[in-house]
TORTIVEX-259899 format. One line per field, with one value per residue: residue in three letters; residue number from 1; x, y, z of N, C-alpha, C in turn. Coordinates in steps of 0.001 Angstrom, whole numbers, plus 500000, padded with zeros to 6 digits. Atoms other than C-alpha are relative to their C-alpha. Example, Ala and Ser with C-alpha at 12.3 -4.5 7.8 and 13.67 -1.06 7.14 Angstrom:
BEGIN
code	(ALA,SER)
pos	(1,2)
n.X	(500890,499180)
n.Y	(498810,498810)
n.Z	(500000,499940)
ca.X	(512300,513670)
ca.Y	(495500,498940)
ca.Z	(507800,507140)
c.X	(500900,499230)
c.Y	(501200,501090)
c.Z	(500000,500730)
***
This chain:
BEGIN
code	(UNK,UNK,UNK,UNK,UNK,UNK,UNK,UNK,UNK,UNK,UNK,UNK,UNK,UNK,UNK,UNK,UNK,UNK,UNK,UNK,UNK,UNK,UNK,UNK,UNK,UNK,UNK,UNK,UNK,UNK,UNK,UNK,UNK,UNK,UNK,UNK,UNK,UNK,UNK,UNK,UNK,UNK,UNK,UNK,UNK,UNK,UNK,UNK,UNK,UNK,UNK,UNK,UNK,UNK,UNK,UNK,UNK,UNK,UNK,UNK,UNK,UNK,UNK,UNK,UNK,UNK,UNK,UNK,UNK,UNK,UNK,UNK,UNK,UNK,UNK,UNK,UNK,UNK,UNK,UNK,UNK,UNK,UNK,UNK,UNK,UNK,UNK,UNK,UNK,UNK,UNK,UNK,UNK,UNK,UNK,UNK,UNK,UNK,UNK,UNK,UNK,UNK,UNK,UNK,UNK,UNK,UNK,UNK,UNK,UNK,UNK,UNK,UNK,UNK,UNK,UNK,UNK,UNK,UNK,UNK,UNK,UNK,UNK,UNK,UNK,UNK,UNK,UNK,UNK,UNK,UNK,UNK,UNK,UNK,UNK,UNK,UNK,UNK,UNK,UNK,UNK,UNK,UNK,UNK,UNK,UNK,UNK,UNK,UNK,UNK,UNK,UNK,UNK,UNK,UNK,UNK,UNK,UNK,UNK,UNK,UNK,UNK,UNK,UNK,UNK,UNK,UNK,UNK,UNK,UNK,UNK,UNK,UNK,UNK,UNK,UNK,UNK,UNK,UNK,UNK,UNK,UNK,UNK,UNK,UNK,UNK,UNK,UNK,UNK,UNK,UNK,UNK,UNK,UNK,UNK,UNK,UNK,UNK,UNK,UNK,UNK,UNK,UNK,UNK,UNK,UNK,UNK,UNK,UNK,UNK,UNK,UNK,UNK,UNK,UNK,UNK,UNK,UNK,UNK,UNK,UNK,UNK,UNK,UNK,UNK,UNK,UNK,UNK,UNK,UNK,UNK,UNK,UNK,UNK,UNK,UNK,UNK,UNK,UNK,UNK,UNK,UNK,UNK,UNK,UNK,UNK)
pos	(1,2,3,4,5,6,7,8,9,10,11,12,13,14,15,16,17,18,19,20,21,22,23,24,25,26,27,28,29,30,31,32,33,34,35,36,37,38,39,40,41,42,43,44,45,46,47,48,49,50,51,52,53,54,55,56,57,58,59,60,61,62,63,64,65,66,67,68,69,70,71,72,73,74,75,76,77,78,79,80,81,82,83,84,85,86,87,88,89,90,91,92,93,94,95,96,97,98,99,100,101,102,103,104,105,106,107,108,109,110,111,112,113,114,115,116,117,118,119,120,121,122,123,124,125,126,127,128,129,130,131,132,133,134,135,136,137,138,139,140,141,142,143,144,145,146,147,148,149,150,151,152,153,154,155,156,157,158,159,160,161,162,163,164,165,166,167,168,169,170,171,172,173,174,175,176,177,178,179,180,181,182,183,184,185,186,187,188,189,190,191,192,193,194,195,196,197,198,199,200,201,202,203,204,205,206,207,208,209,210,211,212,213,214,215,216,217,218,219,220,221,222,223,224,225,226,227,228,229,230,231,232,233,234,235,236,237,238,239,240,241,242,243,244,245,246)
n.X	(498698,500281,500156,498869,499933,498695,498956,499535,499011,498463,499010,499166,500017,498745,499188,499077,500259,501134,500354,501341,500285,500198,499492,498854,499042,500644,500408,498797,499062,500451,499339,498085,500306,500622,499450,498618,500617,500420,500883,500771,501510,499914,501496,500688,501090,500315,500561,499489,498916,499264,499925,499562,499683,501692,500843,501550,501000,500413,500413,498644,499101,500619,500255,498451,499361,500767,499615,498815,499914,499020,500563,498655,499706,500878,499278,499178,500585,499230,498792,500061,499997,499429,498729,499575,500467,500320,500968,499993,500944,499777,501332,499733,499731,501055,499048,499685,499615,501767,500629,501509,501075,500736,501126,499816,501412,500676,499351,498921,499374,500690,499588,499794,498401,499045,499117,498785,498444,499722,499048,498854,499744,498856,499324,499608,498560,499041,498456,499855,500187,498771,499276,499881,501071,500684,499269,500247,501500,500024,498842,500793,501150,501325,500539,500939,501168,499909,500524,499020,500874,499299,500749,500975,500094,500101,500433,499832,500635,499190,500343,501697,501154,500063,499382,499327,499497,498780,499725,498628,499156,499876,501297,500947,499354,501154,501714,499976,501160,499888,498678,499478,498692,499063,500517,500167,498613,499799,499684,499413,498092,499332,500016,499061,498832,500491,499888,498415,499541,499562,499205,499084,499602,499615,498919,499294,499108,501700,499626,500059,500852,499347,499639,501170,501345,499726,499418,500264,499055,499938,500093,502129,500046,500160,500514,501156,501172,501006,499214,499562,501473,500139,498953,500769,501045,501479,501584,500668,500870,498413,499077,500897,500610,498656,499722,501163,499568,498775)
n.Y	(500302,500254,501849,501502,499906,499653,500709,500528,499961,500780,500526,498970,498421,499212,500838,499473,498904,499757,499470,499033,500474,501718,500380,501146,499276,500353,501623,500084,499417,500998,501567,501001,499764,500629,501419,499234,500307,498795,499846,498817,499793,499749,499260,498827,499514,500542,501312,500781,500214,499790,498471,499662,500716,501141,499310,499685,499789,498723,499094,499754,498608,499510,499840,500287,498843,498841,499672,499207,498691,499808,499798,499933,500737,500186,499501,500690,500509,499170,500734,501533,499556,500924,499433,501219,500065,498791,499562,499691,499891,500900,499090,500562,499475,500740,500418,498674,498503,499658,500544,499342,500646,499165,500551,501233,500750,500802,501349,500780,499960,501493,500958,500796,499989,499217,500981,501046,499623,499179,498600,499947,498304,499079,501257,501223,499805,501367,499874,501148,501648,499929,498432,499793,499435,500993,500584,499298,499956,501347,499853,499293,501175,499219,500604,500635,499406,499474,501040,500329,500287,499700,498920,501133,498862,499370,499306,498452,498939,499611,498622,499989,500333,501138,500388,501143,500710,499697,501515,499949,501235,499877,499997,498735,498731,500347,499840,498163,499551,498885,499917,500579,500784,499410,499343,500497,500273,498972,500715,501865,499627,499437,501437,500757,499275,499922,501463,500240,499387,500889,501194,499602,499838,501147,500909,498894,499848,498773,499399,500999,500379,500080,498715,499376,500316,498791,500235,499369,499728,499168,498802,499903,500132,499037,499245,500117,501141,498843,499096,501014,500357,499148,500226,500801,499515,501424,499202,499953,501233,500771,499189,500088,501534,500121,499592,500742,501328,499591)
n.Z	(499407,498551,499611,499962,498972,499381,500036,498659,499351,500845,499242,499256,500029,500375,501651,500636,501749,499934,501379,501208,501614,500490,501315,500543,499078,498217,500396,499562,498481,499181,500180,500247,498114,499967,500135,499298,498529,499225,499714,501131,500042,500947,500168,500935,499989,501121,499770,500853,500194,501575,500147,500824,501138,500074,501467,499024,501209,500675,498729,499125,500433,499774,498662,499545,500731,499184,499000,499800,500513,498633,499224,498809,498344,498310,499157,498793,499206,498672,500038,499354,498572,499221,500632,500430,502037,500931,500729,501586,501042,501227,500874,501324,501091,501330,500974,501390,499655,500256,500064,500450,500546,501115,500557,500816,500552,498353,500071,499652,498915,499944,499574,501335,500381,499171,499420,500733,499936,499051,500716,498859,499386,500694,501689,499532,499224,500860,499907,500643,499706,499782,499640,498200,498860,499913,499503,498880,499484,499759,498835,498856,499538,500001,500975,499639,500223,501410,501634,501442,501072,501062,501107,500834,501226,500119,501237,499736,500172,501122,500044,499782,498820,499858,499901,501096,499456,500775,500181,499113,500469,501467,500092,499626,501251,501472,500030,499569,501031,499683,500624,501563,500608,499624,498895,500081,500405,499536,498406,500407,500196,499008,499425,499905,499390,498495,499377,500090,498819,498421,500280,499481,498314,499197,500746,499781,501305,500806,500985,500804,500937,502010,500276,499991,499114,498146,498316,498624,499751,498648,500187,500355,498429,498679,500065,499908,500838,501491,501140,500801,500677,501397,500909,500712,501552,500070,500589,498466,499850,499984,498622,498595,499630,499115,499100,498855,499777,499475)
ca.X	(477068,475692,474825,477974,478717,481777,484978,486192,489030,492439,494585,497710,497620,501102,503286,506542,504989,502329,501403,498486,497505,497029,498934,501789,504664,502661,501674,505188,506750,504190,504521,508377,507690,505467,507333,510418,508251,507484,504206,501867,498972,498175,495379,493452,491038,489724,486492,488604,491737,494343,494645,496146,496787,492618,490649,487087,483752,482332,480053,482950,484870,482124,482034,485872,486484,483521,484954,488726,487872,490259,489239,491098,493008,491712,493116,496135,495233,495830,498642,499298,498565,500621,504342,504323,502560,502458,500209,499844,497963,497465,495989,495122,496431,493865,495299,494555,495142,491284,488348,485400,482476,480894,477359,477273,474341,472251,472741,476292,476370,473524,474476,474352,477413,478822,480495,482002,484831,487057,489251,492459,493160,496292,496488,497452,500717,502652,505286,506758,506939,510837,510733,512547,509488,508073,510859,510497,506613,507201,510073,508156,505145,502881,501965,499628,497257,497400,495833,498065,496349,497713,497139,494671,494891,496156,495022,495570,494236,494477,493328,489676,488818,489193,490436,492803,494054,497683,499025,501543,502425,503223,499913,498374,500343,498756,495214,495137,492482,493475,497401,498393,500930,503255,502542,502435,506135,507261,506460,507636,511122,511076,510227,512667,515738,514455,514639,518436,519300,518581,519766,522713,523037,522811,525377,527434,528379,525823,528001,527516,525331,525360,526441,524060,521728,520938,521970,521054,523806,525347,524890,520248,520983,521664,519527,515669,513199,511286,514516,515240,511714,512288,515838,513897,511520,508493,504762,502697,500671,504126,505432,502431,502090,506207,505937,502927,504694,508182)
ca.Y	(506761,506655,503039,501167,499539,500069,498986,496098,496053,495589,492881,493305,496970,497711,496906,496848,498627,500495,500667,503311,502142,498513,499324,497315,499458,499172,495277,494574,496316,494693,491288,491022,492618,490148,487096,488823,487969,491732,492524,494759,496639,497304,500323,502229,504759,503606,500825,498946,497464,498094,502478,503652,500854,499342,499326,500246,499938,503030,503345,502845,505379,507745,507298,507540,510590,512872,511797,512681,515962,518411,519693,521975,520004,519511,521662,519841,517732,519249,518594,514715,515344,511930,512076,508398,508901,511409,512338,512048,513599,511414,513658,511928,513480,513497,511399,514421,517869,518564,516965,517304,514948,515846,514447,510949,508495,507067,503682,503276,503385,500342,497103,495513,497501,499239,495714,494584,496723,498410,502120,501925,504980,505937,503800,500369,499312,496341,494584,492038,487954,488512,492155,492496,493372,490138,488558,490933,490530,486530,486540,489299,486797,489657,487861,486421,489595,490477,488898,488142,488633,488201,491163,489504,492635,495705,498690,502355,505417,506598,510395,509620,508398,505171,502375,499692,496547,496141,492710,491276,487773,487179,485964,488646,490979,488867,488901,492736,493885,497685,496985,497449,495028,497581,498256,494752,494235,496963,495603,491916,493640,495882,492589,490652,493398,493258,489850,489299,492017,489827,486789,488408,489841,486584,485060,488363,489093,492193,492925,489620,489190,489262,492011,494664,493644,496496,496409,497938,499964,501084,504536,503778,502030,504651,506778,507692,504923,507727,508879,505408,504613,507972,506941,503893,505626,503483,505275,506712,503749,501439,504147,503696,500151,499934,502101,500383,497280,498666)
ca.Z	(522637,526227,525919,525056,527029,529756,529259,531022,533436,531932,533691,534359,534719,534113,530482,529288,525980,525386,521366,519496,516268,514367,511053,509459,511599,515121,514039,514034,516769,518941,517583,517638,521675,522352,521371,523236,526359,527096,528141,525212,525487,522157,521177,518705,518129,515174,515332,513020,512582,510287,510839,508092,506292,506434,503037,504249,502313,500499,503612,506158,504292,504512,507827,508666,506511,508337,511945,510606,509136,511014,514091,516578,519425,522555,525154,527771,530092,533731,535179,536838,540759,541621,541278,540192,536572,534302,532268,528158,526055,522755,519779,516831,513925,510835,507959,505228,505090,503742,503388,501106,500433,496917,495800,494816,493173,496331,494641,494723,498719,498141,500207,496269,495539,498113,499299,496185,496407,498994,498577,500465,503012,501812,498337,497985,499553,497157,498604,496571,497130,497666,499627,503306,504437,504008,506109,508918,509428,509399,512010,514296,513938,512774,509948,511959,511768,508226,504936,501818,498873,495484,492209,490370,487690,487139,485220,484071,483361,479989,478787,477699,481362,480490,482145,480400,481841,481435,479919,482239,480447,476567,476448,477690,475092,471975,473152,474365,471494,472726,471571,467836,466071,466577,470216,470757,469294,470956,474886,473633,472490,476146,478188,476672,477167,481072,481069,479420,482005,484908,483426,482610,486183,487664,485714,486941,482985,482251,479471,477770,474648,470634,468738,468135,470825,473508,476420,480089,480482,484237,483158,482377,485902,487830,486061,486430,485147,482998,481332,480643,479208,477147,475779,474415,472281,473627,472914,475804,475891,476425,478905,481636,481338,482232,484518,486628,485985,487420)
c.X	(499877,499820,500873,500185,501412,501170,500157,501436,500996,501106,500936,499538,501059,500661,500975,499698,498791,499764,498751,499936,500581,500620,500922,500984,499837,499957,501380,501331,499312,499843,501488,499806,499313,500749,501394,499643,499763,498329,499546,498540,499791,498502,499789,498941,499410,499176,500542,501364,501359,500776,500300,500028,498665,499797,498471,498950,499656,498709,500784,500688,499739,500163,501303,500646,499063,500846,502072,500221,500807,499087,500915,500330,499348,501184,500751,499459,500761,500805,499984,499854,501044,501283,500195,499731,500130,499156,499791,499227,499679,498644,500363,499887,499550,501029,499817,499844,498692,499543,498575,499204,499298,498481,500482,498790,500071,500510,501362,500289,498485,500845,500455,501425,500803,501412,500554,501131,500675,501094,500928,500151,500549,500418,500415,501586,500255,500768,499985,500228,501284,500636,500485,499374,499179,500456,500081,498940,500103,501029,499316,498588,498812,499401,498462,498646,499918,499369,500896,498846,500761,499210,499459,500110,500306,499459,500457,499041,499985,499092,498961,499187,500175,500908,500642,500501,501492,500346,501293,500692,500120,498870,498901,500172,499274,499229,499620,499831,500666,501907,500325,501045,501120,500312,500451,501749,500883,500057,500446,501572,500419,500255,501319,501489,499891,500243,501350,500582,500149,500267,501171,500938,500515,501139,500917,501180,498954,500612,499999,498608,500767,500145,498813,498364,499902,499615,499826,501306,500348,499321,497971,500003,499984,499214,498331,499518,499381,500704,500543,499424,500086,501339,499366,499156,499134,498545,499646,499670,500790,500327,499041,499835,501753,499967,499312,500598,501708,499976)
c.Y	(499632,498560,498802,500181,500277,499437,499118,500107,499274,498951,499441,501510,500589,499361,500732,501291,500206,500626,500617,499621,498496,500027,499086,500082,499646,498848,499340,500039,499150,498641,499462,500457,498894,498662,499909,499121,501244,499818,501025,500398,500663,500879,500678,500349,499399,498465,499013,499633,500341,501841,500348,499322,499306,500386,500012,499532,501243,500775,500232,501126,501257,500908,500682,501585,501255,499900,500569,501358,500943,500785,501245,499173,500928,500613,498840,499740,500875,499138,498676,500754,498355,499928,498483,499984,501484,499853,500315,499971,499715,500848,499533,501178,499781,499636,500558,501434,500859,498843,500299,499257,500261,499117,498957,499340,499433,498743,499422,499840,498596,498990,499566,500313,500520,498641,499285,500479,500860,501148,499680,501329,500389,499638,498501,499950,498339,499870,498367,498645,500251,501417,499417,499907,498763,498994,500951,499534,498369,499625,500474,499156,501133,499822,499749,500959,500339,499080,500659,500011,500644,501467,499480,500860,501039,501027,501669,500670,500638,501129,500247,499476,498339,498819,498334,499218,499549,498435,499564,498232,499996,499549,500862,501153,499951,500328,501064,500178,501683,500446,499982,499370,500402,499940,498454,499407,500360,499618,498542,500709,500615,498900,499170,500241,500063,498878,499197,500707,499266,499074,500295,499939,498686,499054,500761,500337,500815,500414,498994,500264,500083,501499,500380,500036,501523,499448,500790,500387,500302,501625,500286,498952,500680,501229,499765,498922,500519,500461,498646,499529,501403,499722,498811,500061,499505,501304,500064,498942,498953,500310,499243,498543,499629,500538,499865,498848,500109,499895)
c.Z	(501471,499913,499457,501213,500894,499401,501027,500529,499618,501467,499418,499168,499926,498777,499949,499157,500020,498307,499528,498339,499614,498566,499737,501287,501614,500008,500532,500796,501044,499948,500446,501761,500977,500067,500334,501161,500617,499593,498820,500415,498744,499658,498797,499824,498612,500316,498765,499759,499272,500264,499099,498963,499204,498469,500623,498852,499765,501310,501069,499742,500028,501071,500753,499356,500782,501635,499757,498936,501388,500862,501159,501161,501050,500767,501254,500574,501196,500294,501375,502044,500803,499515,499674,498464,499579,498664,498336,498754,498123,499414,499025,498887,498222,498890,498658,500657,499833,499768,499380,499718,498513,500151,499054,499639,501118,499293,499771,501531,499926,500286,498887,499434,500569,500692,499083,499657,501368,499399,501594,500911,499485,498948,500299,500408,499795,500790,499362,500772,501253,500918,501541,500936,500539,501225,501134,500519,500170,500959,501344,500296,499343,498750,500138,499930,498973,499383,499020,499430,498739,498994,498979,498694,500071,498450,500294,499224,498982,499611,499850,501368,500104,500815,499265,500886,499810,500053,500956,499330,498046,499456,499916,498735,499191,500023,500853,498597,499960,499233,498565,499932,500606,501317,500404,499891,501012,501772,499751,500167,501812,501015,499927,500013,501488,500010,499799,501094,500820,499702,500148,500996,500872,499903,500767,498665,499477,498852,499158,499030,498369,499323,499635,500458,501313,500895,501169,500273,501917,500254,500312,501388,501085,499849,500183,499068,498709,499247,499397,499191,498947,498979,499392,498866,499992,499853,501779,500461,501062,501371,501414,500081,500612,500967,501559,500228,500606,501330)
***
């Protein structure tokens, strides 16, 4: 550590704003500040971008999880001797509550595979094509530090360990080997009650269709997702793949 080298000398030395951390939240505040015409100095502990929100590699993560194991705080700084500043002591707050390493195979932290995937800090963090959020971060300009990247696949978890890929087009339904006939029918029929719904909606006639068709009531609207997926009568299988795709 003795031989990085110095910091260099910040100019200007005074700012409107003074932001800690590079996540989405901080990204944003200092972007839309920024293009205000206020002055930013924008920081974080962290040799990497992103804080909270980064996906690391399996050695990064390693690395990142031993220095935020908890620690006791650092005792107050003394108190400011110039009555122009004061004095503030910034204590980073580890982003879990424990921390344990177990024993892993030496060759998964191998260059060969340690870089073909990354683990999110805090999980991944969706936001759709059409969310708010999207229209905030392109306004504030803080677009500009981020990467878009579409969901090329999801998958779940199912009780033997395994993981399953979940079909997301009517295509996908057919040629899903893992789905029986039934099974198969079964997300076609839930799909295409989800999809009269928002037609429907848009029309603004949710009570329109043919007799003895079901229907998305107000009532399985305002209620939980999982009690609506159990008034359905769909199979475990069914349930987790709606409910990833929800």
């Amino acid at each position: 550590m003795s031989d990085l080298p110095p910091y260099p000398p910040l100019d200007p030395t005074t700012y409107d704003l003074i932001i800690v951390g590079t996540g989405v939240s901080e990204s944003i505040l200092a972007a839309a500040a920024s293009s205000s015409g206020s002055s930013v100095l924008h920081l974080d502990s962290n040799p990497f971008y992103g804080s909270h929100f980064a996906s690391l590699s399996l050695p990064d993560l390693t690395s990142f999880l031993h220095s935020n194991s908890l620690s006791p705080p650092p005792p107050p700084p003394p108190p400011s001797q110039c009555p122009d500043f004061l004095s503030v002591n910034l204590v980073n707050r580890s982003l879990y509550s424990s921390v344990e390493i177990t024993a892993f195979e030496s060759e998964i932290l191998d260059e060969h595979y340690s870089r073909r995937f990354n683990v999110d800090l805090c999980g991944p963090r969706v936001l759709f094509c059409a969310d708010e959020s999207i229209n905030l971060m392109l306004r504030s300009g803080s677009n500009n530090y981020v990467e878009f990247k579409s969901v090329d696949a999801s998958f779940v978890g199912d009780s033997s360990g395994e993981l399953r890929s979940v079909p997301d087009s009517r295509g996908a339904i057919f040629k899903d080997k893992s789905l029986s006939l039934l099974e198969k029918n079964q997300l076609m029929k839930f799909f295409k009650l989800v999809q009269a719904h928002l037609a429907a909606a848009s029309s603004s006639s949710m009570e329109r269709g043919d007799e003895g068709t079901v229907k998305i009531t107000e009532e399985d609207m305002e209620s939980p997702f999982v009690e609506f997926l159990a008034k359905m009568r769909l199979p475990p299988k069914i349930k987790s793949y709606s409910l990833l795709l929800h």
